[in-house]
N, C-alpha and C positions, 0 to 999 in steps of 0.2 A: 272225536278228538281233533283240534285244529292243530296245524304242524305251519309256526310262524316259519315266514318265508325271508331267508338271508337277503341282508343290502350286499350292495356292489362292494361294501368295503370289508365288511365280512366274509364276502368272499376270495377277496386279494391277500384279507389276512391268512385266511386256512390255507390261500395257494403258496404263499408267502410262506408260512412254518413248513408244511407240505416239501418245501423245495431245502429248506437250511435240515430238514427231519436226514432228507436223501443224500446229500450232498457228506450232513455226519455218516452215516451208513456207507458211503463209497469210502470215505476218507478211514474209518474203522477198517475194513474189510482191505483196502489197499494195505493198511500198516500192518495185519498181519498177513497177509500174503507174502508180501519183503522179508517179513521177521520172520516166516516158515521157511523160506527160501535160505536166506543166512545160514539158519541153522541145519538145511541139508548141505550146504557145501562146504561149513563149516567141521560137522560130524560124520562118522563115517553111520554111528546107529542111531536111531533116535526112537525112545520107547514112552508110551504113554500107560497112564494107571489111571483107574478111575477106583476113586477110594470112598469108602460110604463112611462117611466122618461121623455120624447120626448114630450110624450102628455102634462104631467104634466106642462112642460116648458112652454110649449104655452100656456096653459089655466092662463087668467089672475087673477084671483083670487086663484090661487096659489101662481103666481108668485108672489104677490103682500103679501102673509103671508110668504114668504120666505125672503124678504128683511127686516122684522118688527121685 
């Protein structure tokens, strides 16, 4: 199997999206670091849930107080 070999501009492009890819990635990552931050100084507790909505769906006596 032959593996074509990238032009010069193909590779400007991939370094080109490569760099806007990272750039989204820090700029995500900064805004919630601020918005984690906020919300320690703003509260005194801060509690997390991790909830299995899939489960929840199927178990008929949920699903049955969620339509009521």
């Amino acid at each position: 199997m032959k593996i074509a070999k990238l032009s010069f501009g193909m590779l400007r492009k991939h370094a080109k999206i490569k760099d806007i890819s990272f750039g989204m990635l820090r700029k995500r990552t900064d805004f919630l670091h601020k918005l984690s931050t906020d919300l320690v100084e703003q509260y005194d507790t801060i509690v997390l849930e991790d909830l299995n909505v899939s489960g929840m769906v199927k178990n008929r006596k949920l699903r049955c107080m969620q339509r009521s």
